[in-house]
VOKE-467690 format. One record per residue: residue in one letter; x, y, z of N, C-alpha, C in turn. Coordinates in steps of 0.2 Angstrom, whole numbers, always signed. Example, Ala and Ser with C-alpha at 12.3 -4.5 7.8 and 13.67 -1.06 7.14 Angstrom:
% residues 2
+------+-------+-------+-------+-------+-------+-------+-------+-------+-------+
! resn !  n_xx !  n_yy !  n_zz ! ca_xx ! ca_yy ! ca_zz !  c_xx !  c_yy !  c_zz !
+------+-------+-------+-------+-------+-------+-------+-------+-------+-------+
!    a !   +66 !   -28 !   +39 !   +62 !   -22 !   +39 !   +66 !   -16 !   +39 !
!    s !   +64 !   -11 !   +35 !   +68 !    -5 !   +36 !   +64 !    +0 !   +39 !
+------+-------+-------+-------+-------+-------+-------+-------+-------+-------+
% end
This chain:
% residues 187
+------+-------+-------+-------+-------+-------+-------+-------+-------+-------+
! resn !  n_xx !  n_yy !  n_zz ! ca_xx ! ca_yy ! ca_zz !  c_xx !  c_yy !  c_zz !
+------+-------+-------+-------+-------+-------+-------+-------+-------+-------+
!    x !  -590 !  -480 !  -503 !  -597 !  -481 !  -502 !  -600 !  -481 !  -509 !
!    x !  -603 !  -484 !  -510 !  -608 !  -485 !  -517 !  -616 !  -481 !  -520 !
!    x !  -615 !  -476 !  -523 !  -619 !  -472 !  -525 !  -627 !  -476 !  -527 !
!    x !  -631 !  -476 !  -525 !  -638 !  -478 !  -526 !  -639 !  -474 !  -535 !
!    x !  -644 !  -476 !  -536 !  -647 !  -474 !  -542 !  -654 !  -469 !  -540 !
!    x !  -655 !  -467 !  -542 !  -662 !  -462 !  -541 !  -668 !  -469 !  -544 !
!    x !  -667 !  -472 !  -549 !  -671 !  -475 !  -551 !  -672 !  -480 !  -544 !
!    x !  -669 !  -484 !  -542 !  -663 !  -487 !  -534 !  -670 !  -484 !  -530 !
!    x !  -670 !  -479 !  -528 !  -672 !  -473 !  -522 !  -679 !  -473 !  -524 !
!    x !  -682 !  -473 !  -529 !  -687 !  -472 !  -531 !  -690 !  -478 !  -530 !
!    x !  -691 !  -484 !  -533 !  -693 !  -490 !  -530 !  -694 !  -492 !  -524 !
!    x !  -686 !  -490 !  -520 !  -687 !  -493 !  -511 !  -692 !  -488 !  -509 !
!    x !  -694 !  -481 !  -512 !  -695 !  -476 !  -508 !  -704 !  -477 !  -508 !
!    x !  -707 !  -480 !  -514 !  -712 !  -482 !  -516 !  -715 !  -488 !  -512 !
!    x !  -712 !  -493 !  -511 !  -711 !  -499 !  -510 !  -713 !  -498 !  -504 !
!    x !  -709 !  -495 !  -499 !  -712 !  -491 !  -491 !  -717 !  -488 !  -492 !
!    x !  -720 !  -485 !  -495 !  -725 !  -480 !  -494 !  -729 !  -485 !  -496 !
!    x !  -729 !  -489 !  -500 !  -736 !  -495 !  -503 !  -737 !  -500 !  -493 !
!    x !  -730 !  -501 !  -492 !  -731 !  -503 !  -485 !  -736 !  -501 !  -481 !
!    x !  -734 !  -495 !  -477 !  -736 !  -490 !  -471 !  -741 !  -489 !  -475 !
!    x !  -746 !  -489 !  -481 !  -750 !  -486 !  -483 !  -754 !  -493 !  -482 !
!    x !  -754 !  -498 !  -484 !  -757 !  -504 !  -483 !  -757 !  -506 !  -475 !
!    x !  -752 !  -505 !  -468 !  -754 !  -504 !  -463 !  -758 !  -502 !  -460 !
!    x !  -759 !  -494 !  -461 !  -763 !  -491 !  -461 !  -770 !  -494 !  -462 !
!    x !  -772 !  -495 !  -469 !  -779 !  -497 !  -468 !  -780 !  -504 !  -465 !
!    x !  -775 !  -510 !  -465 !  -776 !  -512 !  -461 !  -779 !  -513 !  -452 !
!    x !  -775 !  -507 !  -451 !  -777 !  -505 !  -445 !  -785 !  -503 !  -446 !
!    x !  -786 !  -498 !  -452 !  -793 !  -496 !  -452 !  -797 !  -499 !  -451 !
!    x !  -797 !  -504 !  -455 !  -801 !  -512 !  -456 !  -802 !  -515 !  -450 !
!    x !  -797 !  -515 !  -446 !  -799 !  -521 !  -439 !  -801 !  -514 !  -436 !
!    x !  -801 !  -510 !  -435 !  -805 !  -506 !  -430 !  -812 !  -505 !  -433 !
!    x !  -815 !  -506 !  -441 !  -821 !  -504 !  -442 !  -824 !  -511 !  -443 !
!    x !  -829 !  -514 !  -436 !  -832 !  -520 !  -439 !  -838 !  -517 !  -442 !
!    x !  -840 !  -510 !  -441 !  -848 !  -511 !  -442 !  -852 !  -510 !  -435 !
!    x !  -851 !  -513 !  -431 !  -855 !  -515 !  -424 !  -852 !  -510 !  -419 !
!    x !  -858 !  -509 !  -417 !  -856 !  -507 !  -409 !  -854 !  -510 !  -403 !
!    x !  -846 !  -509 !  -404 !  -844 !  -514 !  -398 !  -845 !  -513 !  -392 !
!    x !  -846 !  -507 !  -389 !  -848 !  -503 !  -384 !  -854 !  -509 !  -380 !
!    x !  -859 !  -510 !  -386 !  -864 !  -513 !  -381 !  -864 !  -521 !  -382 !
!    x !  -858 !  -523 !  -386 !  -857 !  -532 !  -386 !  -857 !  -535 !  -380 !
!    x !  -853 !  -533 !  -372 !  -855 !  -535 !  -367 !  -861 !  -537 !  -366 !
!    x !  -866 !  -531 !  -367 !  -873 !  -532 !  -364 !  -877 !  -538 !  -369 !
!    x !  -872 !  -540 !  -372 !  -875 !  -546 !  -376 !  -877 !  -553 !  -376 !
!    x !  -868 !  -553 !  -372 !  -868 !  -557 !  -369 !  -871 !  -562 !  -364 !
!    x !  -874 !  -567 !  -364 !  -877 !  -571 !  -358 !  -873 !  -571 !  -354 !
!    x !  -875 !  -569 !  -347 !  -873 !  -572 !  -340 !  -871 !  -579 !  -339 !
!    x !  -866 !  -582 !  -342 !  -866 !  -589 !  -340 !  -860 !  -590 !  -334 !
!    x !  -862 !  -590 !  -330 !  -859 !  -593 !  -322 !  -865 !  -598 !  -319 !
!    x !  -864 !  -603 !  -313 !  -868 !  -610 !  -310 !  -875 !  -606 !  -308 !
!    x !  -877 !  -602 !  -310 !  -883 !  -600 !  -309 !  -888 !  -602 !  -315 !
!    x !  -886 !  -602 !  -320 !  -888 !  -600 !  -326 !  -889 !  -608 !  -328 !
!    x !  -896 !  -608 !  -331 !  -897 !  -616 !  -335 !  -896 !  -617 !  -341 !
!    x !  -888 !  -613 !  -342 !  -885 !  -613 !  -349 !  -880 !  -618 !  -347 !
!    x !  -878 !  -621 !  -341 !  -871 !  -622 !  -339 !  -871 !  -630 !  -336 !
!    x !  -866 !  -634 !  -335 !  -869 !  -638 !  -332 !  -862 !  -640 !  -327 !
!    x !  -860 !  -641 !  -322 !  -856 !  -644 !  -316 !  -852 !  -651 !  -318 !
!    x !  -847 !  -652 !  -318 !  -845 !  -659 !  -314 !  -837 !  -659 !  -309 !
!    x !  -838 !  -666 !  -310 !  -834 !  -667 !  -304 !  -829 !  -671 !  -306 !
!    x !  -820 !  -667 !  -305 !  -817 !  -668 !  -310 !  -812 !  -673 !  -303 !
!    x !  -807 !  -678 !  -303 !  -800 !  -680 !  -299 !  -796 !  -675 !  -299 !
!    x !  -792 !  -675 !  -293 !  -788 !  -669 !  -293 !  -782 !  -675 !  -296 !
!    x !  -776 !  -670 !  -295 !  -769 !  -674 !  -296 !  -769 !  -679 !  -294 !
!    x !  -770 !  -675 !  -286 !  -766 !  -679 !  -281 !  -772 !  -685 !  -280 !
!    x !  -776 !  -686 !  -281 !  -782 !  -692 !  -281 !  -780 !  -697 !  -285 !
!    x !  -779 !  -693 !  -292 !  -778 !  -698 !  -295 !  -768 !  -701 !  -295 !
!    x !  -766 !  -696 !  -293 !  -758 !  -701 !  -291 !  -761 !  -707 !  -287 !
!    x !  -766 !  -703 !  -282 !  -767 !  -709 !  -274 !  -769 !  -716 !  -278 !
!    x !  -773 !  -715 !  -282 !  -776 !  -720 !  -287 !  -772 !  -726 !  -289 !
!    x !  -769 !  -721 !  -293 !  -762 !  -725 !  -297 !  -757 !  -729 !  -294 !
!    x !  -755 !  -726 !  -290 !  -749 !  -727 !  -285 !  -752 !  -735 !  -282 !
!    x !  -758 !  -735 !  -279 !  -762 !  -741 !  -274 !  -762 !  -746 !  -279 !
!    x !  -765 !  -744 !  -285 !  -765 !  -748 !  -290 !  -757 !  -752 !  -293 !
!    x !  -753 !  -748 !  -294 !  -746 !  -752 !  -293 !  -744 !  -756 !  -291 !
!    x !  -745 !  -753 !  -282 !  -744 !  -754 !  -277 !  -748 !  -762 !  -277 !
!    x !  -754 !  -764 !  -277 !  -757 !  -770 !  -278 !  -756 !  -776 !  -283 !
!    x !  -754 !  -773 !  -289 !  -750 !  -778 !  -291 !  -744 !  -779 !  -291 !
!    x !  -739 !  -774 !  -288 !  -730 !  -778 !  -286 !  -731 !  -783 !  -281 !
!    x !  -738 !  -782 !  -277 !  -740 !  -787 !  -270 !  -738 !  -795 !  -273 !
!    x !  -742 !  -796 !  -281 !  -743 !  -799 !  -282 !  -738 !  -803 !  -286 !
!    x !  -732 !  -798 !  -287 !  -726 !  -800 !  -291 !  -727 !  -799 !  -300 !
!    x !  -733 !  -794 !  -301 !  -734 !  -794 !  -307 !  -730 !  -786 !  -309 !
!    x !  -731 !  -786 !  -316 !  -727 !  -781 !  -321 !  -732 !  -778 !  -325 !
!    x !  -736 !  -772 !  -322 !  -740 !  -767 !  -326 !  -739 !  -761 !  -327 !
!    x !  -744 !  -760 !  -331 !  -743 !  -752 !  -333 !  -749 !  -750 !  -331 !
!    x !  -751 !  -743 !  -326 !  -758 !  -742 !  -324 !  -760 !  -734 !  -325 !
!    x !  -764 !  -731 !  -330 !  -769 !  -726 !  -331 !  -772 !  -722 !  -327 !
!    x !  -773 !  -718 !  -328 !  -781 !  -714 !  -325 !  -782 !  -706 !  -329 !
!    x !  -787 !  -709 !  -330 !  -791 !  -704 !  -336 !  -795 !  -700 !  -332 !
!    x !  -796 !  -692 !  -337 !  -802 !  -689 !  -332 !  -809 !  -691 !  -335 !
!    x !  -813 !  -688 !  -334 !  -821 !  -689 !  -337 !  -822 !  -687 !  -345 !
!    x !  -815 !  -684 !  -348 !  -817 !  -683 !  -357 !  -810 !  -688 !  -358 !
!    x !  -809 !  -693 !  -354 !  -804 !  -697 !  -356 !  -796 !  -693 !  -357 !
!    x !  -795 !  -688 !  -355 !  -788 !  -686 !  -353 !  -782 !  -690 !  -349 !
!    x !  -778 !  -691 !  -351 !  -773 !  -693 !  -345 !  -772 !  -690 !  -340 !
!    x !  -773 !  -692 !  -334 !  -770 !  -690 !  -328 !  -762 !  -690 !  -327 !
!    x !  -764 !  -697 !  -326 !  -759 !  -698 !  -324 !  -756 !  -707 !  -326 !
!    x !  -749 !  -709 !  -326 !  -747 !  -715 !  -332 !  -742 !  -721 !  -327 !
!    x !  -742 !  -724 !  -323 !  -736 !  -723 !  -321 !  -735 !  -735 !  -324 !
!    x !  -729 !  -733 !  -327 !  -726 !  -740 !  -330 !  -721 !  -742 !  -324 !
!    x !  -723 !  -747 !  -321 !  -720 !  -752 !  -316 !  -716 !  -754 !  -319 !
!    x !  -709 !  -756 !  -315 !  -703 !  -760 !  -315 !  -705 !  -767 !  -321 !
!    x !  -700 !  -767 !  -329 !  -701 !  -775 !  -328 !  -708 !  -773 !  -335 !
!    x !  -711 !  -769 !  -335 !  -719 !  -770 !  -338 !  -718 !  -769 !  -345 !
!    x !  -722 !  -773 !  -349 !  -719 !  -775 !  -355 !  -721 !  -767 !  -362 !
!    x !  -717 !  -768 !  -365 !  -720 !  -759 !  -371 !  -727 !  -758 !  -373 !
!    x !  -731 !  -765 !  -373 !  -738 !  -763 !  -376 !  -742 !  -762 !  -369 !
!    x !  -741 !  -761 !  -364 !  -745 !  -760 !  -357 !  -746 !  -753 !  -358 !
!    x !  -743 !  -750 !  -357 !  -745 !  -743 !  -357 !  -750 !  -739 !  -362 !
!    x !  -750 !  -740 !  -368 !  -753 !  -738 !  -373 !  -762 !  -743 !  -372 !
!    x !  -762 !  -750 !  -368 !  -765 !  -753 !  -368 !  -770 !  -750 !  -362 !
!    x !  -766 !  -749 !  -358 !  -769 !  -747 !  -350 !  -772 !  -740 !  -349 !
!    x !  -769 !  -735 !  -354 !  -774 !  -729 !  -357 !  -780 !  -730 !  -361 !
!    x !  -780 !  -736 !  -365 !  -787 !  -736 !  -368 !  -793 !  -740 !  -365 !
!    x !  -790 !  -745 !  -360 !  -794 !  -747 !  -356 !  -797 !  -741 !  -351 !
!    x !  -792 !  -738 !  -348 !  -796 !  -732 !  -344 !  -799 !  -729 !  -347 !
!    x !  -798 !  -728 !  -355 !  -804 !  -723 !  -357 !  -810 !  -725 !  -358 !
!    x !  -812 !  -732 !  -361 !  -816 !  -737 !  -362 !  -821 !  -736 !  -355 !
!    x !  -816 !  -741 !  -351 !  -820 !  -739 !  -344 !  -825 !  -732 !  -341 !
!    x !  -822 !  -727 !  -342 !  -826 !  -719 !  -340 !  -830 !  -717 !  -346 !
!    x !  -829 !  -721 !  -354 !  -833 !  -718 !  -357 !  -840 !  -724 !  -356 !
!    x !  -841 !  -731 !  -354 !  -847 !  -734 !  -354 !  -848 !  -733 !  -346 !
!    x !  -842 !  -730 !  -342 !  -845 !  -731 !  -336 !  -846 !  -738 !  -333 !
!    x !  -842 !  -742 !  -334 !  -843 !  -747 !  -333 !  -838 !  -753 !  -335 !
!    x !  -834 !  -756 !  -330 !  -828 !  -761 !  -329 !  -826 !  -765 !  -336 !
!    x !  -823 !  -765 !  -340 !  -822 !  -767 !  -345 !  -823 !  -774 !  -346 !
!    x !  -822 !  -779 !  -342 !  -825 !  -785 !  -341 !  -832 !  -785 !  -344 !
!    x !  -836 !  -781 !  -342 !  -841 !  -782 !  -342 !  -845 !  -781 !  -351 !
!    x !  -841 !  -776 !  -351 !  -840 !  -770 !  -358 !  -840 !  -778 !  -362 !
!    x !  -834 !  -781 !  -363 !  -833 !  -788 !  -367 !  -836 !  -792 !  -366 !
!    x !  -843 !  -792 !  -364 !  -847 !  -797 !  -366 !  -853 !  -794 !  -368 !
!    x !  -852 !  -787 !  -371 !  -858 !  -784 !  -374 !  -854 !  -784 !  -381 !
!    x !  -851 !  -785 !  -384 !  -849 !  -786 !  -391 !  -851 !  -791 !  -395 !
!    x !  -853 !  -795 !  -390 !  -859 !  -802 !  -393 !  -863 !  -800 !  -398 !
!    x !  -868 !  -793 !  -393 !  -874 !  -791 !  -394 !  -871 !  -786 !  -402 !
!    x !  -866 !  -782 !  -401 !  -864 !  -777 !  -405 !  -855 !  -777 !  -404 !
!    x !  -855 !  -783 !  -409 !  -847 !  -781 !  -411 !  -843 !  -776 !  -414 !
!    x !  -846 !  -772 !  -417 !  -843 !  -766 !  -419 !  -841 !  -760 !  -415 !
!    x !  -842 !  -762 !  -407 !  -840 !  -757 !  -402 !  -833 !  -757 !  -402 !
!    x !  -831 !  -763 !  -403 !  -822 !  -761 !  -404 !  -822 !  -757 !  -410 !
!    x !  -823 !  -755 !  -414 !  -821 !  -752 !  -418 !  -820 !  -744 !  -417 !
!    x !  -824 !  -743 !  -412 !  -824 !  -734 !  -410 !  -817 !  -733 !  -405 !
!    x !  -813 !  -728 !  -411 !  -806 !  -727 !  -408 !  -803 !  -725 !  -403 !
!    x !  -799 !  -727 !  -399 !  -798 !  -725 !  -393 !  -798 !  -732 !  -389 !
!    x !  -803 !  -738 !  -389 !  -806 !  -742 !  -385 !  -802 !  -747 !  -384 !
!    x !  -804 !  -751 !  -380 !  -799 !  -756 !  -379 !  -804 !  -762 !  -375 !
!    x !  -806 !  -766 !  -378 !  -814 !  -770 !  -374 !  -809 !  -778 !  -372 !
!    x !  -806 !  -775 !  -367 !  -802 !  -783 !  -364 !  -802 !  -781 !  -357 !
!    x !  -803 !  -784 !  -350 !  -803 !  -783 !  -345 !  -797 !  -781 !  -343 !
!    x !  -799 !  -775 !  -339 !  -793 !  -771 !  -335 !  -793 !  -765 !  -334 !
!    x !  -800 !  -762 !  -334 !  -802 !  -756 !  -334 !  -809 !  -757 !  -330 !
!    x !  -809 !  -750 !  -324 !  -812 !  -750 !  -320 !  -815 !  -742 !  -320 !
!    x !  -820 !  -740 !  -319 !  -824 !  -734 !  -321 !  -822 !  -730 !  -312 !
!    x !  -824 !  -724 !  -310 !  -824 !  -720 !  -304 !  -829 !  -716 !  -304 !
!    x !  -835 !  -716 !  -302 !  -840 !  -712 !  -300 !  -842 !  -707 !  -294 !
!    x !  -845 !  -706 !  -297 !  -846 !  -699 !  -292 !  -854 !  -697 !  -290 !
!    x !  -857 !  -699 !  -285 !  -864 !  -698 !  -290 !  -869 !  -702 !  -293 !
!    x !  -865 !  -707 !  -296 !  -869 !  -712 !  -301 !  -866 !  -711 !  -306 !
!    x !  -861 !  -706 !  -308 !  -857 !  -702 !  -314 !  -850 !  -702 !  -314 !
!    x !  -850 !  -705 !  -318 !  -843 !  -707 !  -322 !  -837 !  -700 !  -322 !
!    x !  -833 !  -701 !  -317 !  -827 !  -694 !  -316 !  -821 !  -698 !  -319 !
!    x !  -820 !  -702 !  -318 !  -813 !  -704 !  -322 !  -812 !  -713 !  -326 !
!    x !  -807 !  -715 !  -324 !  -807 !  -723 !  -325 !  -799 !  -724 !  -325 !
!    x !  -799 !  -729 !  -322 !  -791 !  -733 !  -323 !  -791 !  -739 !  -325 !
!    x !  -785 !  -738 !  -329 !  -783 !  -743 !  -335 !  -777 !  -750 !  -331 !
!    x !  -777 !  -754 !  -332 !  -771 !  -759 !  -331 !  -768 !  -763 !  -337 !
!    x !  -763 !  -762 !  -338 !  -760 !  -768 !  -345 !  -756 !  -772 !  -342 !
!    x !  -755 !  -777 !  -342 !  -748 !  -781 !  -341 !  -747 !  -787 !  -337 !
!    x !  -752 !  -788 !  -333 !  -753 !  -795 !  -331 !  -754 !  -800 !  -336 !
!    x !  -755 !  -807 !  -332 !  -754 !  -813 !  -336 !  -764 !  -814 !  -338 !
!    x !  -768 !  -809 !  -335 !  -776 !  -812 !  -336 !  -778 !  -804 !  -336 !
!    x !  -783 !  -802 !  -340 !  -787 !  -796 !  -338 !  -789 !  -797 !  -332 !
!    x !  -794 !  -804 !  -329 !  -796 !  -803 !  -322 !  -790 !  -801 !  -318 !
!    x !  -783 !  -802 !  -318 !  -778 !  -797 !  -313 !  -777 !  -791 !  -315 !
!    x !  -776 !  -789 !  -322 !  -777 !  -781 !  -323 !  -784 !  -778 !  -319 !
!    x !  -790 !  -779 !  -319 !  -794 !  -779 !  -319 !  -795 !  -778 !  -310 !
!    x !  -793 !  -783 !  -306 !  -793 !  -783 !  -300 !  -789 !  -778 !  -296 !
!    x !  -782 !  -778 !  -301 !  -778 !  -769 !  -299 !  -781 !  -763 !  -299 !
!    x !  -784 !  -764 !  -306 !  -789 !  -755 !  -307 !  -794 !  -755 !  -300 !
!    x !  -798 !  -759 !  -300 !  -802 !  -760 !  -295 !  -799 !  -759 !  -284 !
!    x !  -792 !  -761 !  -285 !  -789 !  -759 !  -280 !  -788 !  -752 !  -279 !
!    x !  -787 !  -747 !  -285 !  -785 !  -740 !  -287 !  -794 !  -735 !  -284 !
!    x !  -799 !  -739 !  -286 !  -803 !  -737 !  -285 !  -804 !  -736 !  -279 !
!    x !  -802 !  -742 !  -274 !  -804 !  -744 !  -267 !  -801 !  -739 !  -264 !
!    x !  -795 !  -738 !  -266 !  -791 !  -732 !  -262 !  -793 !  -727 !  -263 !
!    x !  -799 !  -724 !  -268 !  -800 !  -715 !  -269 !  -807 !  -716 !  -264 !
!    x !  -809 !  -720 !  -261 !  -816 !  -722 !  -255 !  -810 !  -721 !  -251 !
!    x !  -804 !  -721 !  -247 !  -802 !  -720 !  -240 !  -801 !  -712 !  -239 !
+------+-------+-------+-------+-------+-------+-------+-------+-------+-------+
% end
């Protein structure tokens, strides 16, 4: 076995002690903010649905939005068509995705941004493309997708989700699928 050096011994031995010495006050440091954490609780607002700091909504569950999707599919394989159909929640999240047999690679990516179009103006995409008349620069806010085949879901008057359709030969049939999607979450 190989004899260390004292010089060796002295460095490592420093070298820990600079360590544990620097933990230490770290430790110090996060436990001294200054403040009395004791009474930060009491600081804090009460915010639960009582409180006019907070606001409610009304979100799809899974299984709604599977119901959605699934219906939606299911109305255009009636047709003999090949789509990809969406459902977004109320901040544009995915739900849920599902690409039908056959349906071509730009559908899916397409059928998300329709869904989010849709629940972010509230309102069927169709309709959406003829307000770029007024304000062509609405395509440009990312995410969007202003071509028929997105349908909005309400709750309220209020915008809870939206489903997307890609992949038919027309937006009006994308369009009329999402719109199928929606009829199903009324049964």
């Amino acid at each position: 076995m190989k004899k260390t050096s004292s010089r060796t011994r002295a460095v490592a031995g420093g070298a820990i002690l600079a360590a544990l010495a620097l933990g230490g006050f770290g430790a110090y440091s996060a436990g001294a903010t200054g403040e009395n954490t004791a009474a930060a609780p009491a600081a804090v607002a009460k915010a639960d649905v009582r409180n006019k700091n907070t606001t409610g909504s009304t979100h799809l569950t899974i299984e709604a939005a599977t119901k959605a999707a699934q219906a939606t599919l299911d109305a255009a394989e009636k047709e003999n068509q090949r789509v990809s159909v969406a459902v977004v929640d109320r901040n544009g999240n995915t739900l849920v995705t599902l690409r039908g047999d056959g349906a071509g690679p730009q559908s899916y990516e397409s059928a998300v941004k329709k869904a989010f179009t849709a629940v972010s103006w509230n309102a069927p995409t169709s309709e959406l493309v003829k307000r770029l008349t007024n304000a062509p620069t609405l395509k440009d806010i990312p995410g969007t997708l202003f071509l028929a085949g997105g349908a909005p879901v309400a709750a309220k008057g209020a915008p809870i989700a939206g489903i997307g359709v890609a992949g038919a030969p027309s937006g009006d049939l994308d369009e009329k699928f999402a719109q199928a999607g929606v009829a199903a979450l009324g049964k």
